[in-house]
N, C-alpha and C positions, 0 to 999 in steps of 0.2 A: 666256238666260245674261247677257247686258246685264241687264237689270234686276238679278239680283244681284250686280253689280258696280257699278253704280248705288247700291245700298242700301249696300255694304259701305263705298264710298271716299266717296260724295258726300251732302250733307246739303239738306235744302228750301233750306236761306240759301248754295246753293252758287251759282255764276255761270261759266257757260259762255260763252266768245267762239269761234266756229268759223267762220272768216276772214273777222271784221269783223262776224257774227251773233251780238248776243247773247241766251242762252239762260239761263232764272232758274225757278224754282220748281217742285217737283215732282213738274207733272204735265207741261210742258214739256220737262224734263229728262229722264223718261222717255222720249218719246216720239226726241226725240234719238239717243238711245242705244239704242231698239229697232229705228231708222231705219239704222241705219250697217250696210256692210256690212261683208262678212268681210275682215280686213284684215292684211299680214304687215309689219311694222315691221323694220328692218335701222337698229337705234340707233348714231349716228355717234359722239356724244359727249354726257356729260350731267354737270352740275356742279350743287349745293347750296350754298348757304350760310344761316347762322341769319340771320334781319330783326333788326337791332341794335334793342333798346328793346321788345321783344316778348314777351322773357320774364321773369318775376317772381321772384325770392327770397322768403326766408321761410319760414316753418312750412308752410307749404304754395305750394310750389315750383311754375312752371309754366314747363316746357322753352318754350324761343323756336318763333317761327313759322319757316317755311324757303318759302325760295326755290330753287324746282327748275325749269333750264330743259335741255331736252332738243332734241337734231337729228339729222338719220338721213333716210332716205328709206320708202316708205312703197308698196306694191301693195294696190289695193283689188279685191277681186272683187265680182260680183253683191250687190245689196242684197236682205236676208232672204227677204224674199217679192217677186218681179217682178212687173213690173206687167206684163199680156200685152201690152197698148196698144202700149206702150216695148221692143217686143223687139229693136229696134237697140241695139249695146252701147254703151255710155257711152264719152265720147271717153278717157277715162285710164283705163278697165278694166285691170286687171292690169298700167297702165305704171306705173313708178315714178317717186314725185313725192320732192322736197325738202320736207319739213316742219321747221319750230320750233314745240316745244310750251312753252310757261311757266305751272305750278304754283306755288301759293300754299298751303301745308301749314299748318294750324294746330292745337292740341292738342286733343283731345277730354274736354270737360269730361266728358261721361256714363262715357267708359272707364273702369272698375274699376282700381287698382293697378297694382304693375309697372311692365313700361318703358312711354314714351308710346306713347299711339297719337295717329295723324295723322288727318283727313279734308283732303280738298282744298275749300279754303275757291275759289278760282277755278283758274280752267282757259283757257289759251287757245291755241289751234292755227291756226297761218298754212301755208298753202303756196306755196313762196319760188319752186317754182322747176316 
């Protein structure tokens, strides 16, 4: 399931920072995101704005880039496949952490027509708390 969500939001020249690791090209990127486990997100607050100077007029318009940062807290269960080795539980298993996520959205030249589409040009997840 990660991997089609990988393909749908994120592109090779995408760039992952996962608290202070960062993560680029992909076959990295995958591996990332086959790696995570199952996780329940409880979003606190999340704001947008367009990046000033981003977007173009003209005969052929390009909607601005966007700035999305998101906070909430965050329970991780088991990662996809355990390792038997590691069958003691992770110290934050199922506690719940403070995250801030910060997206960098920008237009998809390949999308066909209609409204924009986005891919996530970076991505980056701190845990505050």
């Amino acid at each position: 399931m990660m991997h089609l969500i990988g393909s749908r939001f994120y592109r090779p020249t995408s760039n992952i920072t996962w608290n202070g690791t960062p993560v680029s090209g992909t076959d990295e990127l995958r591996q990332l995101l086959e790696a995570m486990p199952r996780s329940d997100h409880d979003v606190q607050s999340y704001d947008c704005h367009p990046i000033p100077g981003s977007s173009v007029p003209g005969p052929q318009p390009r909607p601005p880039s966007l700035l999305v940062t998101v906070t909430g807290t965050v329970r991780h269960g088991p990662p996809p496949q355990p390792n038997p080795a590691a069958a003691k539980k992770s110290v934050y298993e199922n506690e719940p952490r403070v995250f801030n996520q910060t997206f960098i959205l920008i237009p998809d030249e390949a999308a066909a027509g209609g409204e924009p589409k986005y891919f996530v040009k970076a991505d980056s997840l701190r845990f505050v708390g």
